[in-house]
C-alpha positions as CSV (number, residue, x, y, z in Angstrom):
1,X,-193.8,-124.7,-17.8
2,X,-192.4,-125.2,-14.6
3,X,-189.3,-128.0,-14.2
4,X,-191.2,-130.5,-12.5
5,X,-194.3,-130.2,-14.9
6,X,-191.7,-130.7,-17.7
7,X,-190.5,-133.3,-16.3
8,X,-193.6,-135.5,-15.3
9,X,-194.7,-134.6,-19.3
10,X,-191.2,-135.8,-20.6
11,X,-192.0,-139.4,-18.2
12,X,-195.8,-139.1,-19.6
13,X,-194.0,-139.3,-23.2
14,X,-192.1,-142.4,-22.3
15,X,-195.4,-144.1,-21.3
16,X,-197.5,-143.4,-23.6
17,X,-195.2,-143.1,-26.8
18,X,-192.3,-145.1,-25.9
19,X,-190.8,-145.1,-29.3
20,X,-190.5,-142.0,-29.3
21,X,-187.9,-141.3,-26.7
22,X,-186.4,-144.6,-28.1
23,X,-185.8,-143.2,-31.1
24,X,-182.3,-142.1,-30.0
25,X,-181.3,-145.2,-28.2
26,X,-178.4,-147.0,-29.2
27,X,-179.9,-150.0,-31.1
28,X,-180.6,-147.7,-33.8
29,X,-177.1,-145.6,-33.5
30,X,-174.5,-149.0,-33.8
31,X,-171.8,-148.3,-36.7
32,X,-171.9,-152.0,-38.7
33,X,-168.4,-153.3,-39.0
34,X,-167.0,-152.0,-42.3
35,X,-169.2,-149.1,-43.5
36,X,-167.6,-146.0,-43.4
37,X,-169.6,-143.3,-41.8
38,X,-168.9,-140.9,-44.5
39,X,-168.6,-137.1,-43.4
40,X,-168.9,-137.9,-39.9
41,X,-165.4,-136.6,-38.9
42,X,-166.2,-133.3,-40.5
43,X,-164.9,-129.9,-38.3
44,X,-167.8,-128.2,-36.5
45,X,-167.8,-124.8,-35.1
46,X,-167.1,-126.8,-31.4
47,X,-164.2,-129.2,-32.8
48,X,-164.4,-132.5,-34.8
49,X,-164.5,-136.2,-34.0
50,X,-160.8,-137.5,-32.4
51,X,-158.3,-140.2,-32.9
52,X,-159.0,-142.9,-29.8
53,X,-155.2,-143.5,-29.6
54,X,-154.5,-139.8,-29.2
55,X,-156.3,-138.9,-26.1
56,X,-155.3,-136.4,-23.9
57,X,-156.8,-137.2,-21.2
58,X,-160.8,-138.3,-20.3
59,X,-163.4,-137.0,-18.4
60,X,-166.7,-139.0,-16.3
61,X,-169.7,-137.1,-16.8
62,X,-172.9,-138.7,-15.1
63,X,-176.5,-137.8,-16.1
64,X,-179.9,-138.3,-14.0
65,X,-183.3,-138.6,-13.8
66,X,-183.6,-135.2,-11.8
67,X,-182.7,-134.0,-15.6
68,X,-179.1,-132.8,-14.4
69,X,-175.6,-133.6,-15.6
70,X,-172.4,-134.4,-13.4
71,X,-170.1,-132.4,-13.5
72,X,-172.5,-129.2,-14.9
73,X,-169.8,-127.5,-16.1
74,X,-166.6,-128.8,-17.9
75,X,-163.1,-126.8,-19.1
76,X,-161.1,-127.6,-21.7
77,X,-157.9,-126.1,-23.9
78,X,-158.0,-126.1,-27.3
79,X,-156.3,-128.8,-29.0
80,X,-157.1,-131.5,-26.3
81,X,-158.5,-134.3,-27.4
82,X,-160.7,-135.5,-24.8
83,X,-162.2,-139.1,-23.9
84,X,-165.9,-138.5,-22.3
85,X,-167.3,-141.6,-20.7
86,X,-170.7,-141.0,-20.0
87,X,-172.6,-142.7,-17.3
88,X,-176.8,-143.3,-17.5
89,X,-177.7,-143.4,-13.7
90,X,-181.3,-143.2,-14.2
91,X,-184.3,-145.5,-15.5
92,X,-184.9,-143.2,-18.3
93,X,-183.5,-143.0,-22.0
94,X,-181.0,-139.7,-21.5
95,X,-178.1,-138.6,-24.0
96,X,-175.4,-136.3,-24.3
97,X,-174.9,-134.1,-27.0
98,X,-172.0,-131.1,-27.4
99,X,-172.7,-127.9,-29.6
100,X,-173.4,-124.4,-29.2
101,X,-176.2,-122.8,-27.6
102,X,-177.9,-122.2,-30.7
103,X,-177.1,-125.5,-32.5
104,X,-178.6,-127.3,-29.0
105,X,-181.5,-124.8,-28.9
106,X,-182.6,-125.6,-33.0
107,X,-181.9,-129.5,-32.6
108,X,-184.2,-129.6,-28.9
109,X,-186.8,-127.4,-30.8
110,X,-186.9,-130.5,-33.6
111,X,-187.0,-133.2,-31.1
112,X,-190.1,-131.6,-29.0
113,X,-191.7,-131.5,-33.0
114,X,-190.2,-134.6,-34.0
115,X,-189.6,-136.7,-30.7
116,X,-189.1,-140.4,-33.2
117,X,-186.6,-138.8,-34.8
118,X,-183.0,-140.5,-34.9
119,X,-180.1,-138.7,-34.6
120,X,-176.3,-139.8,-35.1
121,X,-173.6,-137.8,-35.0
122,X,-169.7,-138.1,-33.5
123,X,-170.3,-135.5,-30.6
124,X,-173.7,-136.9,-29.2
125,X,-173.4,-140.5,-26.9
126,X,-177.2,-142.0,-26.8
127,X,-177.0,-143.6,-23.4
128,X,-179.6,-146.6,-21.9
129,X,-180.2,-146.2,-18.5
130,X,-177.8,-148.0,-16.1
131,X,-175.6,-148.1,-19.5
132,X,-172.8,-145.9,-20.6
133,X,-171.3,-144.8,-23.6
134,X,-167.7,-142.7,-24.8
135,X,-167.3,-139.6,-27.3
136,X,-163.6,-138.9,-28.3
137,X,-163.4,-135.3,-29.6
138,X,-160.8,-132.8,-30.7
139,X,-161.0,-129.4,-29.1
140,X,-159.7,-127.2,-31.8
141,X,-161.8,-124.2,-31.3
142,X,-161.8,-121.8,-28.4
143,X,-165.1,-120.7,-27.2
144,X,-168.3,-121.0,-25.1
145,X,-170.1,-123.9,-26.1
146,X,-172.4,-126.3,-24.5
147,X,-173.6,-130.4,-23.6
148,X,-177.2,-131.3,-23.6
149,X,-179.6,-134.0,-23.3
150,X,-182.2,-132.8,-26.0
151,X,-184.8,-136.0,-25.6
152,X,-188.0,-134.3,-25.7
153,X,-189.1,-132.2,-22.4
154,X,-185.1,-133.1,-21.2
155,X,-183.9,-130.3,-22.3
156,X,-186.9,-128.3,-21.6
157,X,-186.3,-129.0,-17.7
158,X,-182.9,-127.6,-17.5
159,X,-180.8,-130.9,-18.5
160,X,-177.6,-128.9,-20.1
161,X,-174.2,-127.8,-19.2
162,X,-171.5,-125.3,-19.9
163,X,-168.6,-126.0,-21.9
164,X,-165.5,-123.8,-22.4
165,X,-162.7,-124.4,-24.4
166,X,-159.5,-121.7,-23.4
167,X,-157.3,-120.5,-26.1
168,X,-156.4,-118.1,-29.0
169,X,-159.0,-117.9,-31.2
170,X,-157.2,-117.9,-35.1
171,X,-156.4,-114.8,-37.3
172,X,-158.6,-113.2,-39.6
173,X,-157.8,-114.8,-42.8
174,X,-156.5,-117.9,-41.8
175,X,-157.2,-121.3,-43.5
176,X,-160.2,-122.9,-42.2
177,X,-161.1,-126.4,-42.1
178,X,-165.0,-125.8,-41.6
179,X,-166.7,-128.0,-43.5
180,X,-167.8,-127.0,-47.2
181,X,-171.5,-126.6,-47.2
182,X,-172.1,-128.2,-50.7
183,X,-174.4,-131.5,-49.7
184,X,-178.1,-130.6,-49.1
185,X,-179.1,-127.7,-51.7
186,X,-182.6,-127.9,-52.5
187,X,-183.3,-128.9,-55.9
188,X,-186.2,-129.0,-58.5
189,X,-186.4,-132.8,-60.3
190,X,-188.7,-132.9,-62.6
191,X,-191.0,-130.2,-61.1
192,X,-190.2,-131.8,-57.4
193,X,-188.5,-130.8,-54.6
194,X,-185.6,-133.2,-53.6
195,X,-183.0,-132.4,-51.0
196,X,-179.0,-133.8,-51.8
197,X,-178.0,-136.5,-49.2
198,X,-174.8,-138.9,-48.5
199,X,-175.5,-142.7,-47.3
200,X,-173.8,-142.8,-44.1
201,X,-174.9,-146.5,-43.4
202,X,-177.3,-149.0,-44.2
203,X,-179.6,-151.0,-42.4
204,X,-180.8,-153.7,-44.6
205,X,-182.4,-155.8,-41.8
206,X,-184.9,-152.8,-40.7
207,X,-185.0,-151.4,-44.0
208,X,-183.7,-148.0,-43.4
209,X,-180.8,-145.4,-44.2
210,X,-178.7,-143.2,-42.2
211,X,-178.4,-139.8,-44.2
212,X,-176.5,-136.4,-44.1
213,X,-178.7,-134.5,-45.3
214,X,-178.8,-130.4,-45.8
215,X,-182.1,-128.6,-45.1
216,X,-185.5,-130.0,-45.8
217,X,-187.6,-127.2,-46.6
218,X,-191.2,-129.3,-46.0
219,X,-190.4,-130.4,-42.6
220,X,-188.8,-127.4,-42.0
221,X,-185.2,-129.3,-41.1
222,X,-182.1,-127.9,-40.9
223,X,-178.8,-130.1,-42.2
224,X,-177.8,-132.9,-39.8
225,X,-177.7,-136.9,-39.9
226,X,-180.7,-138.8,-39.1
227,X,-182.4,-142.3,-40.2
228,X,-185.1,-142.6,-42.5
229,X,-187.0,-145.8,-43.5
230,X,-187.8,-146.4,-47.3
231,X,-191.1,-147.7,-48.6
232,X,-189.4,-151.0,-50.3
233,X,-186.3,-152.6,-48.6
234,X,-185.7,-153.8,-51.8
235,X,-184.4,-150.5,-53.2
236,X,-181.5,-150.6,-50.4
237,X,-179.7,-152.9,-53.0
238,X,-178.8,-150.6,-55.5
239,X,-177.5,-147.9,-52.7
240,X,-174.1,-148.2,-50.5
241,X,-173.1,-146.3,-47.9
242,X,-171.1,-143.3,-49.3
243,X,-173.5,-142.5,-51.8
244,X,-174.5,-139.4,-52.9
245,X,-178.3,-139.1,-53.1
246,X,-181.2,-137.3,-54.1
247,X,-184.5,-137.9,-51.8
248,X,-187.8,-136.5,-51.3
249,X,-188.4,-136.6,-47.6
250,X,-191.7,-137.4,-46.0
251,X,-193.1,-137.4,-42.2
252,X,-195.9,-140.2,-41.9
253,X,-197.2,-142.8,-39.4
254,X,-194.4,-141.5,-36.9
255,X,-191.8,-142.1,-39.4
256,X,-189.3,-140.3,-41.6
257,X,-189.1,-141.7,-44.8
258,X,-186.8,-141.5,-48.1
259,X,-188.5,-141.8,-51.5
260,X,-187.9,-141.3,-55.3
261,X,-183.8,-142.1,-54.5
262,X,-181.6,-141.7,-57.3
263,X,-177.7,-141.2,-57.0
264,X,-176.7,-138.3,-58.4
């Protein structure tokens, strides 16, 4: 598909389904004052979430409706904490989201399959148009690495960027602080297949749950964070945020939804 065919599909989307590329907009991505966001600082391969008051320094980046990023290229050093403000100069939902080239490539691949899906992580900004948003994050891994806008047919058009992070890359054998990879086993209740989650925030109003979740074999998912809306409100008042879970998850009517929750 060429760029401007994936482009003029990705504004066909917004017209027809506009839910769907609304799905990541920052309505749905707002922290409620007092809930932790559980695991949310945890180390990635690309760094982990900052300190606001320890920032190194802060970088503009500016995104488009020609699908392109400003600057397209960014260089860090490892151990920077960085401040990136990000500006939405277009009339189209964009985001920015950092990873590496196969994390961005696996998460655009679920959005073009799943474009309602929403999304909320420490190293992705969901940005309105004419809005902006801000990401701190801690460099503490050397590497290549990238920034994306992974809407559906965004990414798809060529709307990424290069990220490099200069340094020494640590000894063989040295302590790691990668995150242990416990939450999100698949597991056989009763003859069904649930999936282990943690309650990172709950919206009462909209009846629906933000969830860390490991891989969902039946929607073919990998582990991430994402919302999913339960078939009763009423069942949100036995949860809290920081809850470990067990769900069975479900794709219907354009909506991910949580069902047969217990705590475990």
């Amino acid at each position: 598909m060429s760029k401007l065919a994936t482009i003029i599909a990705a504004t066909c989307l917004l017209l027809t389904h506009p839910g769907s590329l609304l799905a990541h907009g920052n309505e749905d991505h707002k922290k409620p004052k007092g809930e932790k966001p559980g695991s949310q600082a945890a180390q990635q391969p690309w760094g982990k979430a900052g300190d606001p008051k320890k920032v190194d320094r802060q970088i503009e980046v500016r995104m488009s409706d020609a699908m392109r990023f400003s600057p397209e290229s960014i260089q860090v050093k490892k151990g920077e904490t960085i401040r990136f403000v990000v500006h939405n100069d277009g009339k189209l939902m964009h985001e920015f989201v950092i990873g590496t080239e196969d994390a961005l490539d696996e998460h655009a691949a679920m959005m073009m399959k799943f474009p309602d899906m929403a999304h909320d992580e420490p190293y992705m900004a969901h940005v309105a148009p004419g809005a902006n948003e801000e990401i701190v994050w801690r460099f503490n891994r050397p590497g290549e690495f990238g920034f994306a806008c992974l809407i559906a047919g965004h990414y798809q058009a060529g709307m990424k960027g290069g990220l490099k992070v200069e340094g020494t890359p640590e000894p063989m054998g040295a302590k790691s602080d990668m995150p242990h990879k416990g939450v999100g086993m698949k597991h056989s209740v009763q003859g069904r297949d649930m999936t282990e989650g943690v309650i990172r925030r709950i919206d009462r109003e909209r009846g629906t749950l933000m969830i860390e979740h490991g891989e969902i074999p039946n929607l073919k998912m990998p582990p991430m964070a994402m919302m999913f809306h339960v078939d009763d409100p009423k069942k949100l008042d036995k949860l809290k945020p920081g809850d470990a879970i067990l769900f069975k998850a479900l794709h219907q009517d354009n909506k991910f939804m949580a069902t047969e929750i217990t705590n475990r």
